[in-house]
N, C-alpha and C positions, 0 to 999 in steps of 0.2 A: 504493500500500500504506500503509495507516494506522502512524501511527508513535507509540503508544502511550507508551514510552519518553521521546520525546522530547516528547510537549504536558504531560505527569504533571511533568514536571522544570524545564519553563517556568510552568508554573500553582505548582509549590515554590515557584520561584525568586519568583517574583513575591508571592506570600503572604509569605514572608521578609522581603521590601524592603520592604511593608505594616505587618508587625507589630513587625519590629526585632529585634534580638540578643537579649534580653531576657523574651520571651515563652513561656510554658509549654511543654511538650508531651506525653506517652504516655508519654514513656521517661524512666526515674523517676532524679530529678536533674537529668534535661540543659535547657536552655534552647536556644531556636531556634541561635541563637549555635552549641553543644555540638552540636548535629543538621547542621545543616552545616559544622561541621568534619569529623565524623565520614564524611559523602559524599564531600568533599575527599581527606580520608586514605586511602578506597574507591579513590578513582580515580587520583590523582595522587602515590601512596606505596607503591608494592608492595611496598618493603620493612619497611613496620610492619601492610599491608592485613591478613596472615596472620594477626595477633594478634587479629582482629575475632572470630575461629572457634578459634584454638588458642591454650586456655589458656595454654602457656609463654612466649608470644609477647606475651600480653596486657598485661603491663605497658608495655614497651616503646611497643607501641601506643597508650595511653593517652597517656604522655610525648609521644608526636608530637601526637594529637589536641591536647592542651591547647596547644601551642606554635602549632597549625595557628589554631586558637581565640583565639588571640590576635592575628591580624593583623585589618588596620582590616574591618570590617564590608562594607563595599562591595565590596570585594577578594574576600572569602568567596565573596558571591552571585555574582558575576563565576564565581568556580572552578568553581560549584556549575554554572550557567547552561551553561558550554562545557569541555566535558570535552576532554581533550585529545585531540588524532587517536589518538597511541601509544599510549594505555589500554587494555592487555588487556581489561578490562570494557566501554569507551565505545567504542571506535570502530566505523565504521559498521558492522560484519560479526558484532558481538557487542552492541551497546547494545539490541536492541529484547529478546535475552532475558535476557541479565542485568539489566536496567533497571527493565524493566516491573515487576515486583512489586517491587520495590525503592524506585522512588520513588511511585508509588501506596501502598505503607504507610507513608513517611514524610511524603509530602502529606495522610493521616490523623492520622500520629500529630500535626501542628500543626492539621489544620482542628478536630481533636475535643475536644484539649487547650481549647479555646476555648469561649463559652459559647452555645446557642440553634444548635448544627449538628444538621443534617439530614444522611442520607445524599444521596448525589449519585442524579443521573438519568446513569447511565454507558451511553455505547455498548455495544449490542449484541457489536460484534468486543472490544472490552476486556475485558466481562466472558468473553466465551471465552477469552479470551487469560488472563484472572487463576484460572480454572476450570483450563486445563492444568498451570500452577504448584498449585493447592492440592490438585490428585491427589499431585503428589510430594512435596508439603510434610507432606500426609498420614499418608502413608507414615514421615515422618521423624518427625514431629512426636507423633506419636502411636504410637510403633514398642515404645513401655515401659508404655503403657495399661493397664489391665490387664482389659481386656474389648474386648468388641468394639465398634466405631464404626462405622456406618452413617453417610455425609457424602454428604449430598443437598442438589442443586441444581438446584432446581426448572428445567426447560427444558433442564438444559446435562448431567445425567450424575447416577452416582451410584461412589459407591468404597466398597471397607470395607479398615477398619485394625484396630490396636489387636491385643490379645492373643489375642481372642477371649473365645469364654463369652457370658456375660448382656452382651446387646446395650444400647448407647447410641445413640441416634440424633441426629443434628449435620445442622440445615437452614439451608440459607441460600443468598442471593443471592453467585455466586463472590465478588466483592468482600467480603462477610462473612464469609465462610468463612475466606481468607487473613488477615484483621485476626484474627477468631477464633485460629487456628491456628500463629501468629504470634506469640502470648503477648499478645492484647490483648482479652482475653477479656470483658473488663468492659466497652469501647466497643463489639464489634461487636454488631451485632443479628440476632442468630440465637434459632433455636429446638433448646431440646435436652431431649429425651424416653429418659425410660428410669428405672429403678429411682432414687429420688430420693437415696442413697448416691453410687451411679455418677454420675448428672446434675453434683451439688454438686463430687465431684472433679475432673471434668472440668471443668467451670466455674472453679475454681481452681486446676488444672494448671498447672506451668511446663511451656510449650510451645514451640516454635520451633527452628532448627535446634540 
């Protein structure tokens, strides 16, 4: 069984130790450095994790990240690389679905952040596997829309969101879809059609859970 989760997180890991602490990425402020703390704190903090999703919680979280962010660099990729067995998220019984969209958007948000990227040639099973994630991401992501969202992918499916009303339509290869959908609207490369009001908003929608 292809382990999705786990080669996205070795291929992170390994871009990291390449580009350094230091390096750009997607998420607007953080440095490579700042992106893998933030995994660290995912996996290895449950009790600041919560703060990742609920506001009240978010400072707190923050304080740990930066703290997490501060130990030597090598250390980091180490934590990032081998998630611990007891991780409600990593171990073996829960990493391939928590994981998988998880670290395939943050192996984009470093490979994209960079200059002269290309989309990848992804397996067949991953992109299924990133297409069952961006039906329910859909759903969330787009839950305040305020029209309706046709989200086609060409091969693997098609879904609708959004409000309803005057339809928008959102095409892409899964792997696009979720960067899309995700709040990373300006790197993926999708296609979106529809009244060019609607198109433009959705195009700079804050989106993601």
């Amino acid at each position: 069984m292809p382990r999705y989760a786990r080669s996205e997180r070795e291929a992170l890991a390994d871009l990291l130790q390449t580009l350094g602490p230091d390096a750009p990425t997607l998420n607007t402020g953080w440095t490579t450095r700042d992106l893998a703390a933030h995994l660290v704190l995912r996996e290895r903090r449950p009790d600041a994790a919560a703060g990742i999703l609920l506001p009240p919680l978010h400072e707190y979280a923050e304080r740990v990240r930066r703290q997490l962010a501060a130990h030597p660099w090598g250390h980091l990729i180490d934590q990032v690389r081998k998630p611990p067995v007891w991780s409600p998220i990593s171990n073996p019984l829960t990493d391939e679905v928590a994981n998988t969209m998880e670290f395939f958007i943050h192996h984009e948000d470093v490979r994209r952040a960079g200059r002269d990227w290309q989309p990848r040639d992804l397996p067949a099973g991953l992109q299924q596997a990133l297409w069952r994630r961006a039906t329910a991401l859909a759903r969330m992501a787009l839950r305040r829309f305020p029209a309706g969202v046709l989200v086609q992918a060409p091969g693997y499916g098609q879904r609708t969101a959004g409000q309803g009303g005057e339809p928008v339509r959102l095409v892409g290869a899964p792997s696009e879809l979720v960067l899309f959908l995700s709040g990373r609207q300006q790197a993926a490369r999708v296609q979106v059609d529809g009244p060019p009001g609607l198109a433009d908003r959705l195009r700079g929608a804050r989106l993601g859970l």
